[in-house]
C-alpha positions as CSV (number, residue, x, y, z in Angstrom):
1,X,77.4,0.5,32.8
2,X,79.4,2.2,29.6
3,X,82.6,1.0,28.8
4,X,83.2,4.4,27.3
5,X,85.2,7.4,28.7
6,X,82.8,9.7,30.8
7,X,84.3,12.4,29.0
8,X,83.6,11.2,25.1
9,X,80.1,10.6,26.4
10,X,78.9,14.1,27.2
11,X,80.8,15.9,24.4
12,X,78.9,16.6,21.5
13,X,80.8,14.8,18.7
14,X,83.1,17.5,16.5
15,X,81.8,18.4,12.7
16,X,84.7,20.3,11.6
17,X,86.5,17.5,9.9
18,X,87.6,17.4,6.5
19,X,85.3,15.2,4.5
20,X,87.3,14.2,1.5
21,X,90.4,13.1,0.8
22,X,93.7,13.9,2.5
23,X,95.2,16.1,0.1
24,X,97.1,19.5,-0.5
25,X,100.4,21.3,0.6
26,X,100.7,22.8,4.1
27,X,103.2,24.8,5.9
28,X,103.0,22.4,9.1
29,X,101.0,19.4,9.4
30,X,100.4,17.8,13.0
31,X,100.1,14.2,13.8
32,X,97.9,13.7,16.8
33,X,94.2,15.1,17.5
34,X,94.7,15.6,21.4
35,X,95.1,18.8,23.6
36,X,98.9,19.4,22.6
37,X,98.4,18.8,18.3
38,X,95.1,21.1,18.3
39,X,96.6,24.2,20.3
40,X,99.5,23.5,17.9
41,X,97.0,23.7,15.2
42,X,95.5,26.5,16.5
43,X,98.4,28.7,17.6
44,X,100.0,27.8,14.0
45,X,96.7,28.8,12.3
46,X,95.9,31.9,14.3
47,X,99.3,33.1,13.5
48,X,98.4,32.5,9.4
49,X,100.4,29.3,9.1
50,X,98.8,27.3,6.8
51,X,98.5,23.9,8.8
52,X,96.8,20.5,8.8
53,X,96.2,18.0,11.4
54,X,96.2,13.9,11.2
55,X,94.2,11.8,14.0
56,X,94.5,8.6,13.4
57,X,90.9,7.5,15.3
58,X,88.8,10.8,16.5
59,X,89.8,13.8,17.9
60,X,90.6,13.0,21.8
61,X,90.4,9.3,21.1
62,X,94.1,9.3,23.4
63,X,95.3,10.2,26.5
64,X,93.3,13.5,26.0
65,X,89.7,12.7,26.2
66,X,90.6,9.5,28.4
67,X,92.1,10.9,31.5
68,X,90.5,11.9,35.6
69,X,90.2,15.4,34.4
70,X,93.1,16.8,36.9
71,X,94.2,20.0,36.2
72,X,97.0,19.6,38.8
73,X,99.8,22.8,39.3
74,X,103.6,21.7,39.7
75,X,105.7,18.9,38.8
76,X,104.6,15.5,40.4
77,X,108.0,14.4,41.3
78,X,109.2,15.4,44.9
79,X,110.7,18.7,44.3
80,X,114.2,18.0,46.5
81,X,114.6,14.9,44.0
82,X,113.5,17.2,41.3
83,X,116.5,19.5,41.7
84,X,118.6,16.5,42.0
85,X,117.9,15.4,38.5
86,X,117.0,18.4,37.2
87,X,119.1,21.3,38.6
88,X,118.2,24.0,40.8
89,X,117.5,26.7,37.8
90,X,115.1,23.7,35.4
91,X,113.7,22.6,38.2
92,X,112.1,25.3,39.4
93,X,111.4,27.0,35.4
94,X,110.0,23.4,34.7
95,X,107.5,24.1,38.6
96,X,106.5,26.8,37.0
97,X,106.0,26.3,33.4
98,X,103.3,23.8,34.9
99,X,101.4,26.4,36.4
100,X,101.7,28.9,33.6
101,X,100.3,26.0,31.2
102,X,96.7,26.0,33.6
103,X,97.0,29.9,33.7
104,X,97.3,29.4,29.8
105,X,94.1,27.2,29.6
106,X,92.0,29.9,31.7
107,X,93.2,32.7,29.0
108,X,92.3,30.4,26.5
109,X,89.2,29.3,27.4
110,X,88.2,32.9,27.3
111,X,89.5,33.4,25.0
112,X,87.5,31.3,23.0
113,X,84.9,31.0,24.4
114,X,84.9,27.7,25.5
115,X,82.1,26.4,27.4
116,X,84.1,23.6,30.0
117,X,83.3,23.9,33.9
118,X,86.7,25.1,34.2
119,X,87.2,25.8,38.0
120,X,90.4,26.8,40.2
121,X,89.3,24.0,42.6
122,X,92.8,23.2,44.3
123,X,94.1,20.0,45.1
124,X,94.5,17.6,47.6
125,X,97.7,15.2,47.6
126,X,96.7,13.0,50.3
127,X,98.9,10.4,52.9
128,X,97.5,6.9,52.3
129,X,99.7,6.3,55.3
130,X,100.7,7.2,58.3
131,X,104.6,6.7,57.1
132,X,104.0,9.3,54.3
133,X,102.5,11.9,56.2
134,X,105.9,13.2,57.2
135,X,107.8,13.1,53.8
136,X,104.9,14.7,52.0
137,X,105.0,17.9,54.5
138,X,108.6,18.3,54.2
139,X,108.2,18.5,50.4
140,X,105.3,20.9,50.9
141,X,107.3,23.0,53.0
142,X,110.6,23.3,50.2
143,X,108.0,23.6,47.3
144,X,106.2,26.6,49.8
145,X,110.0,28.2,50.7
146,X,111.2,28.1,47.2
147,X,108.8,28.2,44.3
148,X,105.0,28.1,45.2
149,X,104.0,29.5,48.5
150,X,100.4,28.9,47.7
151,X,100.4,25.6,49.6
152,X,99.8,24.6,52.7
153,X,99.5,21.8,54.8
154,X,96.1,20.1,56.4
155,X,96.4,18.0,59.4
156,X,94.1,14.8,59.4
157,X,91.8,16.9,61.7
158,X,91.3,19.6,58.8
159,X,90.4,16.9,56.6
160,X,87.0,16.3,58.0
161,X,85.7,19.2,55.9
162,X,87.7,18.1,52.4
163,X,87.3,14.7,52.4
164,X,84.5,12.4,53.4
165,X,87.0,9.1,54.6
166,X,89.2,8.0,57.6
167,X,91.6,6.3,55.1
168,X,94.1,10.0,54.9
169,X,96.9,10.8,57.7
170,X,97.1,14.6,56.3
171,X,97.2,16.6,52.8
172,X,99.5,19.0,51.1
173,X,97.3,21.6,49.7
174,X,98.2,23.5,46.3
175,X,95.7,26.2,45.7
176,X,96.6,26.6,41.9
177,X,94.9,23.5,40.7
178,X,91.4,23.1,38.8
179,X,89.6,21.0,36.8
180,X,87.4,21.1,34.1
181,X,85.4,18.8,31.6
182,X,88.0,17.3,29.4
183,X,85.8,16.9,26.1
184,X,83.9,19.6,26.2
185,X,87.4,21.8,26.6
186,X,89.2,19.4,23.6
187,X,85.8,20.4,21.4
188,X,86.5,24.0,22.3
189,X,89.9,23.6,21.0
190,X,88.8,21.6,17.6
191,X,86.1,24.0,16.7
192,X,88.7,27.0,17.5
193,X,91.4,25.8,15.2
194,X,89.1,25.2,12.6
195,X,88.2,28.7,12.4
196,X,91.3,30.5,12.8
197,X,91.7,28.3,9.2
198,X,94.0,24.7,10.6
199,X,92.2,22.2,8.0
200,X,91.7,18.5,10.4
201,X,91.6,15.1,9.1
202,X,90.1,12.7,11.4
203,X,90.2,8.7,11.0
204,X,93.5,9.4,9.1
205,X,96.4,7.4,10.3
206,X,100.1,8.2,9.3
207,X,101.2,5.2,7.4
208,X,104.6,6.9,6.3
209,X,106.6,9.7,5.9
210,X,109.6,10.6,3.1
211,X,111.3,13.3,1.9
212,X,109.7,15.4,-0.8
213,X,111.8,18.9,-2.0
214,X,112.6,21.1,1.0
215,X,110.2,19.3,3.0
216,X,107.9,15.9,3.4
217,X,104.9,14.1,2.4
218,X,103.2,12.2,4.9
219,X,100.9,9.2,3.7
220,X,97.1,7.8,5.0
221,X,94.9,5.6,4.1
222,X,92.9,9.1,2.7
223,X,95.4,10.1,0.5
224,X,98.1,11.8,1.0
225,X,100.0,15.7,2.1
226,X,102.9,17.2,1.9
227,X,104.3,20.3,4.6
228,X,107.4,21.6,5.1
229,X,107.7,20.9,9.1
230,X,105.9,17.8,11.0
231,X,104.9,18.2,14.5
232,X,104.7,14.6,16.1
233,X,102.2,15.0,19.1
234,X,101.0,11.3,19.9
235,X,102.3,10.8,23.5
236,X,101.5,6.9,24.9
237,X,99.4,6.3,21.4
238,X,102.9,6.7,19.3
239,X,103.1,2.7,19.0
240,X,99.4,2.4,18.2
241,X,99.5,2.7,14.1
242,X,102.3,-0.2,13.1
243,X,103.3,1.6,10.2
244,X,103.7,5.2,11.5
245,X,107.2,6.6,11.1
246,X,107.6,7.1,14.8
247,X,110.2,5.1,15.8
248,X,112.2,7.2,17.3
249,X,109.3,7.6,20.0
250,X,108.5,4.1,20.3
251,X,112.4,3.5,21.6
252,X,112.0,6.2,24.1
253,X,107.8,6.4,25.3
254,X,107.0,3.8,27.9
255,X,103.0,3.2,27.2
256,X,101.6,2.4,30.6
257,X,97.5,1.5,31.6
258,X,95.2,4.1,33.5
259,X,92.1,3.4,34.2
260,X,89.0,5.6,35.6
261,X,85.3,4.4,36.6
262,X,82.3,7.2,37.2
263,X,79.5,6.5,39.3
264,X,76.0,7.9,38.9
265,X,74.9,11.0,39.5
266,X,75.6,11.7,43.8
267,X,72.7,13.1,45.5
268,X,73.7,16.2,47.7
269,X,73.9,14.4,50.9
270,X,76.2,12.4,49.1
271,X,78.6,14.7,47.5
272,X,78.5,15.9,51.8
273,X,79.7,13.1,52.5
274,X,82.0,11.9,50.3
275,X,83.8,15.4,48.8
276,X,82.6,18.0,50.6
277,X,85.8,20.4,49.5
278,X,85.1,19.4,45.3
279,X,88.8,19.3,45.4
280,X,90.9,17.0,42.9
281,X,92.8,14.0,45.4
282,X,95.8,12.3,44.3
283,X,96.5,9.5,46.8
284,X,100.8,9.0,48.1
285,X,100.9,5.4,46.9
286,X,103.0,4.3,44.0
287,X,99.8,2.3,42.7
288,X,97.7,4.6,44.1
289,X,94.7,6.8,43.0
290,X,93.1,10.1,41.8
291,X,89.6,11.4,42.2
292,X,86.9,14.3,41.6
293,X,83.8,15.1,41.2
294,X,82.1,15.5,37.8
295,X,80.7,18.7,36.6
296,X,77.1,16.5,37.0
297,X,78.1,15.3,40.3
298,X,79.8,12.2,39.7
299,X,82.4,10.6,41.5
300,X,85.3,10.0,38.8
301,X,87.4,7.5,40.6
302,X,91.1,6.4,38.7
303,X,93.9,5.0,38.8
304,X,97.0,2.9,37.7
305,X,94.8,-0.9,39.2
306,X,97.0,-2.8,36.6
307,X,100.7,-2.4,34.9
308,X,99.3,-3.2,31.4
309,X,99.9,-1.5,28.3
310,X,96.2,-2.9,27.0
311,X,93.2,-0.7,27.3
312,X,90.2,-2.6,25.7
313,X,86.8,-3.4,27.2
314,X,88.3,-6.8,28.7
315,X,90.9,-4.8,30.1
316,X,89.1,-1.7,31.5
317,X,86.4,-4.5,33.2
318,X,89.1,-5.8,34.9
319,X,90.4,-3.1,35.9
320,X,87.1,-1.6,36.6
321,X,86.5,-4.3,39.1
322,X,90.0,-2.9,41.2
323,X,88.4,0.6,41.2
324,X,85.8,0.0,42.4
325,X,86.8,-2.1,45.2
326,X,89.6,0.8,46.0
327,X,86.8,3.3,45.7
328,X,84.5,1.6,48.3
329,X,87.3,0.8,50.7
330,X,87.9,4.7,50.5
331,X,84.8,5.4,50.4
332,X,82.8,2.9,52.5
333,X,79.3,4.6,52.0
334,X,79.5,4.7,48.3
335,X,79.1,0.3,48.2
336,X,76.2,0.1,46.3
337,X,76.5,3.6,44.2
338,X,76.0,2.3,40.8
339,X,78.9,2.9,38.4
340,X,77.7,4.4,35.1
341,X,81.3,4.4,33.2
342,X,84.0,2.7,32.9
343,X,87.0,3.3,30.8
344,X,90.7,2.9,30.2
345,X,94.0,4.9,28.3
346,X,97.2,5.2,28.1
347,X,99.8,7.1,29.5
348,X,102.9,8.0,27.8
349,X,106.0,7.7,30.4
350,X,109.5,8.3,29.9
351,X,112.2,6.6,32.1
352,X,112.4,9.7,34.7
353,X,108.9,10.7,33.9
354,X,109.3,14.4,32.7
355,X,108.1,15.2,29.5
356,X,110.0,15.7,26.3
357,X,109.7,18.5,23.8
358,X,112.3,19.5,21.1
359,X,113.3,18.3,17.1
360,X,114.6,15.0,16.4
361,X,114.4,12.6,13.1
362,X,112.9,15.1,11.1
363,X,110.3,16.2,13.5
364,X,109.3,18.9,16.0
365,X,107.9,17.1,19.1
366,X,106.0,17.2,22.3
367,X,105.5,14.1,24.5
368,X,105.8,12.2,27.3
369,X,103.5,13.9,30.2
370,X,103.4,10.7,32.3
371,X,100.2,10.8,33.3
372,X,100.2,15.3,33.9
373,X,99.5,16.0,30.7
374,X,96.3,17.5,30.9
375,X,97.8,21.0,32.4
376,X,101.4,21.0,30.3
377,X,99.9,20.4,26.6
378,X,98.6,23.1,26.4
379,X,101.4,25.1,26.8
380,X,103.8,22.4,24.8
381,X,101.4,22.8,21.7
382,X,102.4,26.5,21.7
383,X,105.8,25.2,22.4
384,X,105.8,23.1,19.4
385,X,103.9,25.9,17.7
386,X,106.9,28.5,18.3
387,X,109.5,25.5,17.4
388,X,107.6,25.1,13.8
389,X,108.0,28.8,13.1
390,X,111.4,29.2,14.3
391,X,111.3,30.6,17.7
392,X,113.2,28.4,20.2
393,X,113.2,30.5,23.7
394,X,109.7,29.2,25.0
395,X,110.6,25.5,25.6
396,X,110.8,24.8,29.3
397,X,112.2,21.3,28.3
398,X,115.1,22.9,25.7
399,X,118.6,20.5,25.8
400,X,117.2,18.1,28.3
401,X,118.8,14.5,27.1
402,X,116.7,12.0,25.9
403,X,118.0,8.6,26.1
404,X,116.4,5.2,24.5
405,X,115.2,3.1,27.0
406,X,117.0,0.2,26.3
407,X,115.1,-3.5,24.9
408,X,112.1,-1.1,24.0
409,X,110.1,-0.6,20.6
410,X,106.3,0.1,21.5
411,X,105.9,-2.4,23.8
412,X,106.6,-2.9,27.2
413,X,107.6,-6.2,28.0
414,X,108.4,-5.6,31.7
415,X,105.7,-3.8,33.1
416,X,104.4,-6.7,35.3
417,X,107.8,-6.9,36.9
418,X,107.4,-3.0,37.7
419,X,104.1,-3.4,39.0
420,X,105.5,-6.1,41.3
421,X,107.9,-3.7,42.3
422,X,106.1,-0.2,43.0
423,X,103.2,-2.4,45.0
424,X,106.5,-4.1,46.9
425,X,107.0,-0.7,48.0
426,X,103.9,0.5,48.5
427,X,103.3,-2.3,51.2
428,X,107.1,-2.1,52.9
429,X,106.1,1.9,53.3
């Protein structure tokens, strides 16, 4: 088994870095190589801004090339409780700005030509129990009545032909959903940034920022740039560089574990049996999990396993060991499947987990997906995009408050507590 991410593994590795030293003067520079900095990049560049972009490790080494490969329409909350924080009018623009950012991937992909499996495969979100069946068709019903009436409910008898378990009590059905392979389509992004002219810097931390005439220079270990706007787009990674001048995101971005194995390769008879719609499958508990099937055929199981904030081999075994025990309790038949990856991330959060995207401390920002970012960053890099140039009437996220979260700086000291708590719940349901 690979303690890499599935999706790293099958990419070909990008070649459009910058080779020498981080130098030069740039109308925008981006911090943050994953789906929302490149389409920043590449929006900015196709529109003839002159823009850089700083990873700190590789291209996709965050939340980006690390996730279950979900492409999942709507907001994740329950929408009733989304209106109730939100507000009838945001909550439904904020629905919907969720599905325009997928419809936004499938124009780009054309677009560009990108080369990622992309399919409108719908998705599953499916009652671990029988408690939950009722509560998740009532907010199937309101999200069908007032913003997305392509859904539909599925009895447990109309699972039979979706899902190969008895562990589900029902599904709500959202036919806007798809997946696609993650690297391949973060490639396709890279490789079209670089040629509408976006100049990217890899292995290239932000070590500090200052003030420099009308604008700033930012400082690596590579040398050093200077641009009149900086786009912060690191998400749950914001906390990984000690000295990066980010701490106004370390304050407010909650970094939380996910965690995804892959098994082999399933022969036929086993896809039959174990996903026989090729549907993405989000599970109703609060620790619960998410799963697909690889472009190859593989079953990519995830999930939260353990509230950590550490993904490193010793952590993603560990972790790897919960999956797969969740995966074969699921999925009784797939026991002795072997499991060719195994891998870990993390997931930026914010305190009511909806994402963040605006200016503050100098910076134009976009952050804070809490574990959907796959389908919204995409659309918030062309958010951030506009923002950088001076167009403010795109952002689905415009004037929503962002409190601190108090006691935090980058690390969070009390996620064992919340674990204790959401799995509290999860058995009292």
């Amino acid at each position: 088994m690979k303690f890499a991410s599935y999706w790293h593994d099958t990419t070909p590795a990008f070649s459009g870095a910058q080779a020498g030293a981080v130098e030069g003067r740039y109308d925008v520079v981006v911090i943050g190589g994953g789906f929302t900095g490149l389409n920043a990049a590449r929006k900015l560049a196709r529109e003839g801004v002159r823009v850089a972009l700083l990873e700190a490790a590789h291209l996709g080494a965050g939340g980006s090339g690390r996730n279950g490969g979900h492409l999942n329409n709507g907001i994740a909350h329950g929408y009733a409780d989304a209106k109730a924080h939100l507000g009838n009018d945001r909550a439904r623009h904020l629905y919907r700005a969720y599905d325009r950012s997928i419809d936004m991937i499938e124009d780009l992909i054309a677009e560009e030509g990108i080369a990622c499996d992309f399919r409108r495969a719908g998705k599953l979100k499916l009652a671990s129990k029988p408690s939950h069946a009722a509560g998740l068709r009532a907010n199937q019903e309101l999200v069908a009545r007032e913003v997305d009436p392509a859904t539909r409910w599925l009895d447990r008898a109309e699972l039979e032909g979706e899902v190969g378990s008895q562990s589900f009590h029902g599904a709500a059905f959202f036919e806007k959903s798809a997946m696609m392979h993650m690297g391949r389509y973060l490639s396709g992004l890279a490789d079209a940034a670089v040629r509408h002219g976006a100049d990217i810097w890899e292995q290239a931390p932000v070590t500090g920022r200052r003030k420099a005439g009308s604008g700033w220079q930012l400082d690596t270990p590579r040398g050093s740039l200077e641009a009149e706007t900086v786009i912060a787009a690191t998400g749950g990674y914001s906390a990984q560089v000690p000295k990066a001048p980010l701490g106004y995101f370390r304050k407010r971005i909650i970094p939380v574990g996910s965690f995804v194995i892959a098994t082999r390769p399933l022969a036929d008879s086993e896809v039959t049996a174990t996903l026989p719609g090729n549907r993405t499958c989000v599970t109703s508990l609060n620790i619960g999990n998410y799963f697909r099937l690889s472009p190859d055929k593989r079953l990519i199981f995830g999930g939260r396993a353990r509230f950590s904030a550490r993904s490193d081999q010793q952590s993603d075994a560990r972790s790897g060991d919960i999956l797969r025990a969740a995966m074969t309790g699921v999925f009784p038949h797939l026991a002795r499947v072997e499991v060719d990856y195994c891998w870990g991330g993390l997931v930026g959060m914010t305190r009511d987990r909806f994402p963040r995207a605006g200016e503050a401390d100098g910076m134009v920002y976009g952050m804070g997906y809490s574990g959907h970012g796959a389908q919204m960053s995409t659309l918030l890099g062309q958010v951030l995009a506009d923002l950088a140039m001076g167009r403010r009437d795109t952002n689905p996220l415009d004037g929503l408050d962002w409190p601190a979260v108090p006691a935090l700086n980058g690390k969070p000291w009390f996620l064992p507590l919340a674990g204790l708590w959401f799995g509290l719940k999860d058995r009292l349901s």
